[in-house]
VEXKOL-796002 format. One line per field, with one value per atom (N, C-alpha, C): x, y, z; atom name. Coordinates in steps of 0.2 Angstrom, whole numbers, plus 5000, padded with zeros to 4 digits. Atoms other than C-alpha are relative to their C-alpha. Layout:
residues N
east c(X | ...)
north c(Y | ...)
up c(Z | ...)
atome c(CA | ...)
end
This chain:
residues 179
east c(5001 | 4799 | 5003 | 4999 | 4800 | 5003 | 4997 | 4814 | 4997 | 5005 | 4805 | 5007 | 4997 | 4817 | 4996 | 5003 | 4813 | 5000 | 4999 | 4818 | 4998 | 4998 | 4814 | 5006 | 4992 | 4829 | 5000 | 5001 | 4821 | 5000 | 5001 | 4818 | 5009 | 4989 | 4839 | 5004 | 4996 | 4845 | 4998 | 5005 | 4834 | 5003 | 4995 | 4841 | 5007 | 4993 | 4858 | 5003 | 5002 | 4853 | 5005 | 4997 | 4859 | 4995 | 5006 | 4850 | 5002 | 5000 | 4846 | 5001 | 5003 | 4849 | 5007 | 4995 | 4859 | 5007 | 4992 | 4875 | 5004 | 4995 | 4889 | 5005 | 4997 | 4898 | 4998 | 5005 | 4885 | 5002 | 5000 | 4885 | 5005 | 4994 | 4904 | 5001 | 5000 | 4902 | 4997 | 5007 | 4886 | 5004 | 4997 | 4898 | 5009 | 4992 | 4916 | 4993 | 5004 | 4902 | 4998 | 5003 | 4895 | 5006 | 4995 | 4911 | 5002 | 5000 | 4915 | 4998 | 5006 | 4902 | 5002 | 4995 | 4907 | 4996 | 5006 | 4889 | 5002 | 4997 | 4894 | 5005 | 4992 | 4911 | 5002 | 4998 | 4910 | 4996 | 5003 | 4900 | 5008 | 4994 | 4916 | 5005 | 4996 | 4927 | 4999 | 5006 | 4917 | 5001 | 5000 | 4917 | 5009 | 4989 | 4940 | 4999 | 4999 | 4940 | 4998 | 5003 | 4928 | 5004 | 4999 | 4935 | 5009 | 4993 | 4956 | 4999 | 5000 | 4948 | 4998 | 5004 | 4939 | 5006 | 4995 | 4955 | 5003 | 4998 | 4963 | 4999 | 5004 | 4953 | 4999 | 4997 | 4952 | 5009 | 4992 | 4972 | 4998 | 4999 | 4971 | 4997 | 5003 | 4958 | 5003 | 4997 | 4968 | 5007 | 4993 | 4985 | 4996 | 5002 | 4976 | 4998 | 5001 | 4969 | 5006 | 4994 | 4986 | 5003 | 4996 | 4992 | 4999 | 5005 | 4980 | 5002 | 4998 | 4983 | 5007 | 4995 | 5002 | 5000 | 5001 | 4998 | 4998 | 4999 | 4990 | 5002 | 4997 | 5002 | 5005 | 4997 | 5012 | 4997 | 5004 | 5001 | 5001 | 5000 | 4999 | 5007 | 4992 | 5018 | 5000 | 4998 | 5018 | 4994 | 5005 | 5002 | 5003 | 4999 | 5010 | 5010 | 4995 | 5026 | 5000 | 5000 | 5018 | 4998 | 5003 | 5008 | 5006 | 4996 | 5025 | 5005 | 4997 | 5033 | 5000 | 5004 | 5020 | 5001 | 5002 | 5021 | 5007 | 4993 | 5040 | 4999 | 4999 | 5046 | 4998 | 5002 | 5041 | 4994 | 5008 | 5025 | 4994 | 5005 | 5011 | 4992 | 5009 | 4997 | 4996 | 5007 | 4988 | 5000 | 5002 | 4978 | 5001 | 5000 | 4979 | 5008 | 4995 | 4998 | 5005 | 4995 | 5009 | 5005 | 4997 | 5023 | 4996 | 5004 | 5018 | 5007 | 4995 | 5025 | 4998 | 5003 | 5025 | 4996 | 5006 | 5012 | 4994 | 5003 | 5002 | 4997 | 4998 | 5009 | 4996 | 5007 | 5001 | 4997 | 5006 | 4986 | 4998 | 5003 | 4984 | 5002 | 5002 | 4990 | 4996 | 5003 | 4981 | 4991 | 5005 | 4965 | 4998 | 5001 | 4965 | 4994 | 5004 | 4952 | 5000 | 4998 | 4956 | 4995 | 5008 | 4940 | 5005 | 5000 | 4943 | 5008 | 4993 | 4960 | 4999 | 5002 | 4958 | 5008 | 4995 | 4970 | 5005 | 4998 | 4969 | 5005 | 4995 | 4980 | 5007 | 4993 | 4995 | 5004 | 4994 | 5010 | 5004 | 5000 | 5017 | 5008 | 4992 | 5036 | 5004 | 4994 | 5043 | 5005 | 4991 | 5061 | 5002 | 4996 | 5068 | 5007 | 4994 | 5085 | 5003 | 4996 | 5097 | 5004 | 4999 | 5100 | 5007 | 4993 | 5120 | 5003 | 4999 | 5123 | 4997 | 5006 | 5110 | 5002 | 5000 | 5111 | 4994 | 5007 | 5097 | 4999 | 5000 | 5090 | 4992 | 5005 | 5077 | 4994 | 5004 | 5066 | 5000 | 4997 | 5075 | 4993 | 5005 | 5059 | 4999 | 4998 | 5066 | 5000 | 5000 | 5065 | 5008 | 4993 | 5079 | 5002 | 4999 | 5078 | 4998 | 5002 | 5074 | 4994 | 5005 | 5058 | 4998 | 5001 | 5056 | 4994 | 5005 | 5041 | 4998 | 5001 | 5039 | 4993 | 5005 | 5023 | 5000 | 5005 | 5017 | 4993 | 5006 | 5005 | 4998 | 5001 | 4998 | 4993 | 5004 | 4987 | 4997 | 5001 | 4978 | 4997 | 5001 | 4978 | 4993 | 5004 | 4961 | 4996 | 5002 | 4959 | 4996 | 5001 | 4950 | 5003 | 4998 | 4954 | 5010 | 4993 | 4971 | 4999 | 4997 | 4979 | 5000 | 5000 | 4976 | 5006 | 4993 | 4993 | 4997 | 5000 | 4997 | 5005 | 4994 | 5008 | 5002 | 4999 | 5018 | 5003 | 4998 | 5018 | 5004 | 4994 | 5031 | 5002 | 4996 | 5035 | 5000 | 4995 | 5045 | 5000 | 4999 | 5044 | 5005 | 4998 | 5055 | 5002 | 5000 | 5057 | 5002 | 4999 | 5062 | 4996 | 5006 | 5054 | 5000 | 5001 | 5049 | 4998 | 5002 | 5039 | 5004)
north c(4993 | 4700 | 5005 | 4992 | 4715 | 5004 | 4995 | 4728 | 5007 | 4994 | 4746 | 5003 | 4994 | 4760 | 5007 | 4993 | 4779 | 5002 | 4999 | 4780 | 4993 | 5010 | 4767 | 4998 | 5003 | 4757 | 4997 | 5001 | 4747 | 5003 | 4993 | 4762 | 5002 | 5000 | 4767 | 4996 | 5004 | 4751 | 4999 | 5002 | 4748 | 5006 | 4993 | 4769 | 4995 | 5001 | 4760 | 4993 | 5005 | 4745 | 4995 | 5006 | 4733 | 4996 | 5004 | 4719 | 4998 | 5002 | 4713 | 4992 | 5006 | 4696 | 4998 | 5002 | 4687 | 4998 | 5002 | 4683 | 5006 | 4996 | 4690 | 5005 | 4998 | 4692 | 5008 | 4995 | 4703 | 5006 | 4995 | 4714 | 5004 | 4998 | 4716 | 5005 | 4996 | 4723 | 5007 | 4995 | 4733 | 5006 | 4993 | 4742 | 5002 | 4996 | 4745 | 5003 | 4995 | 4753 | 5008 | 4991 | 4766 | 5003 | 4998 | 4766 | 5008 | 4997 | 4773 | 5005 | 4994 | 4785 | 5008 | 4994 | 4804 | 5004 | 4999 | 4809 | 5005 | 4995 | 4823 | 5002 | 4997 | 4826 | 5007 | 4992 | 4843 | 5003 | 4992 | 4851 | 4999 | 5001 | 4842 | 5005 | 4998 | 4850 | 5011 | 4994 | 4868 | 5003 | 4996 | 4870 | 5000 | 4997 | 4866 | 5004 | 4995 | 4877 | 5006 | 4992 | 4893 | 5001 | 4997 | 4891 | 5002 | 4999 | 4892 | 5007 | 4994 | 4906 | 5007 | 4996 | 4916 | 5002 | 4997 | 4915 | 5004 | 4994 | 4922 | 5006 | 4992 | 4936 | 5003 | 4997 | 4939 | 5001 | 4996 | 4941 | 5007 | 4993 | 4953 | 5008 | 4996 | 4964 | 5004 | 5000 | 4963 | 5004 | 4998 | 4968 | 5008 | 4997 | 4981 | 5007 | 4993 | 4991 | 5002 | 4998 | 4990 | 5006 | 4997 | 4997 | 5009 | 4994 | 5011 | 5002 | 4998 | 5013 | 5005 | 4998 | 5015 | 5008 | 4993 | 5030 | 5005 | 4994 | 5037 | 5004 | 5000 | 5037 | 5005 | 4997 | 5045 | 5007 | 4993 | 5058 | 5003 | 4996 | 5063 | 5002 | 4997 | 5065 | 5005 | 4995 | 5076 | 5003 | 4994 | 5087 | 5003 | 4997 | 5088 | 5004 | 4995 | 5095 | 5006 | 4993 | 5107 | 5006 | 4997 | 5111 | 5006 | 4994 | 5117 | 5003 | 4995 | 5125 | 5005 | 4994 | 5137 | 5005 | 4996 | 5141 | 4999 | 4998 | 5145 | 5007 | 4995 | 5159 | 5008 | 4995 | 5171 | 5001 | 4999 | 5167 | 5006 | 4992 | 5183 | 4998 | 5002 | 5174 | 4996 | 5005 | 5162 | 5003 | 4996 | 5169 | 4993 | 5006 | 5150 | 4999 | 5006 | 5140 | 5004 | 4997 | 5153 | 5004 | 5004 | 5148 | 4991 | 5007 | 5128 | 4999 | 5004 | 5119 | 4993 | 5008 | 5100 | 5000 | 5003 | 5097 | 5002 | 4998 | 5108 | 4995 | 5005 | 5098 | 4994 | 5008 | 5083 | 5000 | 5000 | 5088 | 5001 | 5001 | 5093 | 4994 | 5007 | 5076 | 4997 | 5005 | 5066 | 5003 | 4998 | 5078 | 4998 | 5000 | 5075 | 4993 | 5004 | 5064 | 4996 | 5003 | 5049 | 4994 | 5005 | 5035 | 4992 | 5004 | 5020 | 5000 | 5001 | 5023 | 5007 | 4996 | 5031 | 5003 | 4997 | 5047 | 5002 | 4998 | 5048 | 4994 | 5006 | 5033 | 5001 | 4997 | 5041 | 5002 | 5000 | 5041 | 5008 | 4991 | 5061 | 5002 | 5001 | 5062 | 5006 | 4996 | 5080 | 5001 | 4998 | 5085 | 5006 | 4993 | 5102 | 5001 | 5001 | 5104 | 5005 | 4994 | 5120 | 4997 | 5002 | 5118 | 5000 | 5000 | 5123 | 4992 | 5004 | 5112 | 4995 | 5007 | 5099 | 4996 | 5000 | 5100 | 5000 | 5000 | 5096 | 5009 | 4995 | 5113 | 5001 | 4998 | 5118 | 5004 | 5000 | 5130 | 5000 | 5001 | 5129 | 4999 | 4997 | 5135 | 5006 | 4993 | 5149 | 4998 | 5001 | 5151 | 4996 | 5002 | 5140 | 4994 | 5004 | 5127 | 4994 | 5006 | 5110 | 4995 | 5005 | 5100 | 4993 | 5007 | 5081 | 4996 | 5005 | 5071 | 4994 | 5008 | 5054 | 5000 | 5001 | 5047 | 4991 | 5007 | 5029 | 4998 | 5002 | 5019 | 4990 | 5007 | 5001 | 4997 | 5001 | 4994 | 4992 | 5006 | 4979 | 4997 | 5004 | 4964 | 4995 | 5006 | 4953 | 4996 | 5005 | 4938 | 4994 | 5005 | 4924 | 4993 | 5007 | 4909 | 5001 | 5001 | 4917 | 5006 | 4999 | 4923 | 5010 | 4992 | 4945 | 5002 | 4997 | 4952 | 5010 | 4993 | 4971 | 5002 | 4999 | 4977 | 5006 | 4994 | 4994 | 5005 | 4997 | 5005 | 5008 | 4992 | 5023 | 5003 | 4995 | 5037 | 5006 | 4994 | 5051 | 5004 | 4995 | 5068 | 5007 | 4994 | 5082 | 5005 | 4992 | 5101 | 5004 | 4995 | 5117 | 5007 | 4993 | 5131 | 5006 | 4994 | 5145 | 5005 | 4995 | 5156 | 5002)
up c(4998 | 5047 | 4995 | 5004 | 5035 | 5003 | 4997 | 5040 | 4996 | 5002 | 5038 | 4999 | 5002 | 5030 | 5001 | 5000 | 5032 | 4993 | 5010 | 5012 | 4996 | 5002 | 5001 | 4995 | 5000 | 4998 | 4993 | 5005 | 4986 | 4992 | 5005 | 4973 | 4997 | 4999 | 4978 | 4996 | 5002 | 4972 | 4993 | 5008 | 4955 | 4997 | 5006 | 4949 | 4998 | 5000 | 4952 | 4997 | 5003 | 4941 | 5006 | 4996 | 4958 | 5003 | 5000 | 4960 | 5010 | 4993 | 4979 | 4999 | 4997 | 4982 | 5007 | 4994 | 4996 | 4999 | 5002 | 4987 | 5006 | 4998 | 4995 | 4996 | 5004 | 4982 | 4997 | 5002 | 4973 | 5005 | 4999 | 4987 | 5003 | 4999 | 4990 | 4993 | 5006 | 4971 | 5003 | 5000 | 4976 | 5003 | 4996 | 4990 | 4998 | 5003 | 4980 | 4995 | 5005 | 4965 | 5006 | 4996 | 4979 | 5003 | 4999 | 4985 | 4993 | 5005 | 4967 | 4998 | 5002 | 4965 | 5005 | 4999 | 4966 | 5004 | 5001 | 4971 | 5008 | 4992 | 4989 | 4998 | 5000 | 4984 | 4998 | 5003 | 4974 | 5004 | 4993 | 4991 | 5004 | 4997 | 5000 | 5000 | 5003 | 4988 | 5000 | 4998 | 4989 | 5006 | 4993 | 5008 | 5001 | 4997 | 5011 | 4994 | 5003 | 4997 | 4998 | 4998 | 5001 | 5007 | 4995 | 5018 | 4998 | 5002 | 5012 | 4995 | 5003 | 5001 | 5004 | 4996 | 5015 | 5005 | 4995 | 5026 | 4996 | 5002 | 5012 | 5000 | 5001 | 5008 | 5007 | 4995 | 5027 | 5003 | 5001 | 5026 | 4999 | 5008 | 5012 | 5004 | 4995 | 5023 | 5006 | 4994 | 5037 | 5000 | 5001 | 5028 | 4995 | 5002 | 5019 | 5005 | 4994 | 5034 | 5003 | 4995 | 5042 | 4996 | 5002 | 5028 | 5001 | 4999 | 5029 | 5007 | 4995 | 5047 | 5001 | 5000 | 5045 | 4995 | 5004 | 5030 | 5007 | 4994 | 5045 | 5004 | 4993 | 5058 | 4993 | 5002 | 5043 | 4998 | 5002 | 5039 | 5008 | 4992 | 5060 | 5000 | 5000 | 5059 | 4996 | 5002 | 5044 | 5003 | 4996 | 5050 | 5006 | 4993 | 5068 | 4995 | 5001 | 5059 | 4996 | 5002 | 5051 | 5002 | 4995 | 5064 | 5002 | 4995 | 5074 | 4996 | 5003 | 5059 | 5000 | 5001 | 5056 | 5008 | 4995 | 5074 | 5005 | 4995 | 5080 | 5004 | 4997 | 5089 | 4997 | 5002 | 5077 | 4998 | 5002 | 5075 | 5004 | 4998 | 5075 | 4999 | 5004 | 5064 | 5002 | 4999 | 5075 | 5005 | 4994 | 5090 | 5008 | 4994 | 5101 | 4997 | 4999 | 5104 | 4995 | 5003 | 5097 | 5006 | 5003 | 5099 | 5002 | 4997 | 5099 | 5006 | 4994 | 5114 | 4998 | 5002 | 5115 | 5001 | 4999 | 5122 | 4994 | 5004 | 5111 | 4993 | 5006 | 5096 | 5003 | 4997 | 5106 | 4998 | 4997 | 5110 | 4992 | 5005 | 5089 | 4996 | 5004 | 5084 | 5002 | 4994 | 5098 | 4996 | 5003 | 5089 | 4992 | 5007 | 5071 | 4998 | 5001 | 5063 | 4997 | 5006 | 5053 | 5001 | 4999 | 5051 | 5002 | 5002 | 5056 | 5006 | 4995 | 5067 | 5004 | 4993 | 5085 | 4998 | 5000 | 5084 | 5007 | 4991 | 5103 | 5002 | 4999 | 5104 | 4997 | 5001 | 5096 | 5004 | 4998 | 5103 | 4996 | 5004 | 5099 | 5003 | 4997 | 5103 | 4994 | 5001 | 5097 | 5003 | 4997 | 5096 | 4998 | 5002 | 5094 | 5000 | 5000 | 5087 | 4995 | 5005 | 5080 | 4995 | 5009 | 5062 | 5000 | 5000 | 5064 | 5003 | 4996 | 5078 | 4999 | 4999 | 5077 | 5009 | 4990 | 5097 | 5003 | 4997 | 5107 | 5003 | 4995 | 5116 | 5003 | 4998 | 5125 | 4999 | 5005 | 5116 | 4994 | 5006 | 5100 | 4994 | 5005 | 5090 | 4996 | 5003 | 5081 | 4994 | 5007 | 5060 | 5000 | 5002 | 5055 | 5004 | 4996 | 5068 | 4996 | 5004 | 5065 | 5007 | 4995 | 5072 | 4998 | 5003 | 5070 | 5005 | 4997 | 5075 | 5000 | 5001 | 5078 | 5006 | 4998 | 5080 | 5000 | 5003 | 5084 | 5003 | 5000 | 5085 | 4999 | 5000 | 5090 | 4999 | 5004 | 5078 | 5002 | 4997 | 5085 | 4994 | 5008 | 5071 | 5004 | 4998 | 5074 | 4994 | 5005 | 5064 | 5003 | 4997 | 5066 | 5004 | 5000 | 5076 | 5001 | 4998 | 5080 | 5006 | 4995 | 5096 | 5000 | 5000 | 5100 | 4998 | 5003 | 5091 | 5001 | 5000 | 5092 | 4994 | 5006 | 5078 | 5000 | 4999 | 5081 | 4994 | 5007 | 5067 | 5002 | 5001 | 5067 | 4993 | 5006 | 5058 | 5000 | 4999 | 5058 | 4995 | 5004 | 5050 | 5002 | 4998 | 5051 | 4994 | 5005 | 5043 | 5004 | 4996 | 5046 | 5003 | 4999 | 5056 | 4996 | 5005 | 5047 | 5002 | 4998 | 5058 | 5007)
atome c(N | CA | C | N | CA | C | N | CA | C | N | CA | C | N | CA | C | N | CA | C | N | CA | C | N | CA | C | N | CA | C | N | CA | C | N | CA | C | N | CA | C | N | CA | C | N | CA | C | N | CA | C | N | CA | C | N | CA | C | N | CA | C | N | CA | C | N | CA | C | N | CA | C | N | CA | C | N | CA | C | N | CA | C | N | CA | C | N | CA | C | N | CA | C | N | CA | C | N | CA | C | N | CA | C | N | CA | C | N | CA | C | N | CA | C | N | CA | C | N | CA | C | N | CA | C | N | CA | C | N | CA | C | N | CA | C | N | CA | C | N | CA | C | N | CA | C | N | CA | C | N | CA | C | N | CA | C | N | CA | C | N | CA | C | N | CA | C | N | CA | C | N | CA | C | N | CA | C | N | CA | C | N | CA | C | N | CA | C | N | CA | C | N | CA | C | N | CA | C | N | CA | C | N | CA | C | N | CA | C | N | CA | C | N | CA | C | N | CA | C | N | CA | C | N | CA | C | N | CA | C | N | CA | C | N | CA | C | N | CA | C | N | CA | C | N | CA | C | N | CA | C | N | CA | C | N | CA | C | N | CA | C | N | CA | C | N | CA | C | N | CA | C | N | CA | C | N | CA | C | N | CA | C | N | CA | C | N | CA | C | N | CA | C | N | CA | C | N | CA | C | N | CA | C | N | CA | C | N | CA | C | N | CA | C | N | CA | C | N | CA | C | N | CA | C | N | CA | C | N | CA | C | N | CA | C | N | CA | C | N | CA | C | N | CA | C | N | CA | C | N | CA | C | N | CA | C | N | CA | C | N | CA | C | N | CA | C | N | CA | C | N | CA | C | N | CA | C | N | CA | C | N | CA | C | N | CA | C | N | CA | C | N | CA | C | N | CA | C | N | CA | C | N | CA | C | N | CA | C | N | CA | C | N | CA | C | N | CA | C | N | CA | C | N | CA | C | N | CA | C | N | CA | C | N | CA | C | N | CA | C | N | CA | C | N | CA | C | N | CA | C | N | CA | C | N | CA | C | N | CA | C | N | CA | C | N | CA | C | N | CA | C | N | CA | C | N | CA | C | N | CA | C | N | CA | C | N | CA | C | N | CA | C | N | CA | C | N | CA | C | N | CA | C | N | CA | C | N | CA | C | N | CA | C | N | CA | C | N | CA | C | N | CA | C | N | CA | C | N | CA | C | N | CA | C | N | CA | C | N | CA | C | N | CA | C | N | CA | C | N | CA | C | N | CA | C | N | CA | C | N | CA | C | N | CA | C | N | CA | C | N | CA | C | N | CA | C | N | CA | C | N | CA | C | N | CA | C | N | CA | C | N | CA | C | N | CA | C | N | CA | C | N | CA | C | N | CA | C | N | CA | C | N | CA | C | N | CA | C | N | CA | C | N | CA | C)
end
């Protein structure tokens, strides 16, 4: 009885100049030569090595937006302290939030527009403090005072194949009041 193959085998063996016969011998050779043969191994070689390359370059992406985020959160800090410079105790020139209050100051960093990182998720923590003293006080928004703004912000890191991380970014701006 004739064994049927879906390929022919015969054909296989002949490119590979290996003769078929029943030695044993012969076909312990036959299978260390295939052995030998390199014939699949650079797709092998190709896939562990796009995927070691792909995680990389998903790092890179990864650390690259963070880094972009944190510029954010420092840009929202300097804007919210310019915000409540321009608008101390002496302010005459804007018609809304004059003087700013904190909240104010929130509510204009928590609004700001930046692509790609939610502003409403800022974290907005003014501090008003007199320039001689550097004593805390309570409305201490007069020219000459000092206002410092710490903002943060929780940056959620998602990579493949790993575990939800949050990463908390801060930073702090302060100036003096002017108006």
């Amino acid at each position: 009885m004739k064994a049927v193959f879906p390929f022919r085998l015969a054909g296989w063996f002949g490119m590979r100049g290996i003769q078929q016969t029943g030695n044993t011998q012969q076909s312990e050779s036959r299978d260390r030569n295939l052995l030998r043969e390199e014939t699949g191994g650079s797709m092998i070689e190709m896939v562990l090595s796009s995927t070691v390359m792909l995680a990389i370059l998903l790092c890179m992406v990864q650390v690259c937006l963070v880094l972009y985020a944190y510029c954010c959160t420092a840009m929202a800090a300097r804007e919210g302290t310019r915000y409540a410079i321009v608008r101390g105790s002496a302010c005459s020139s804007f018609a809304t939030a004059c003087p700013a209050t904190v909240a104010n100051v929130q509510s204009y960093v928590q609004g700001l527009r930046f692509p790609a990182v939610n502003a409403a998720a800022f974290g907005v923590t003014p501090t008003y403090s007199a320039t001689p003293s550097g004593s805390s006080c309570s409305p201490c928004n007069s020219p000459g005072d000092q206002v410092k703004i710490q903002v943060t912000y929780s940056y959620p890191i998602a990579l493949p194949m790993v575990s939800k991380m949050t990463l908390s970014l801060s930073s702090t701006s302060q100036m003096t009041i002017s108006q």
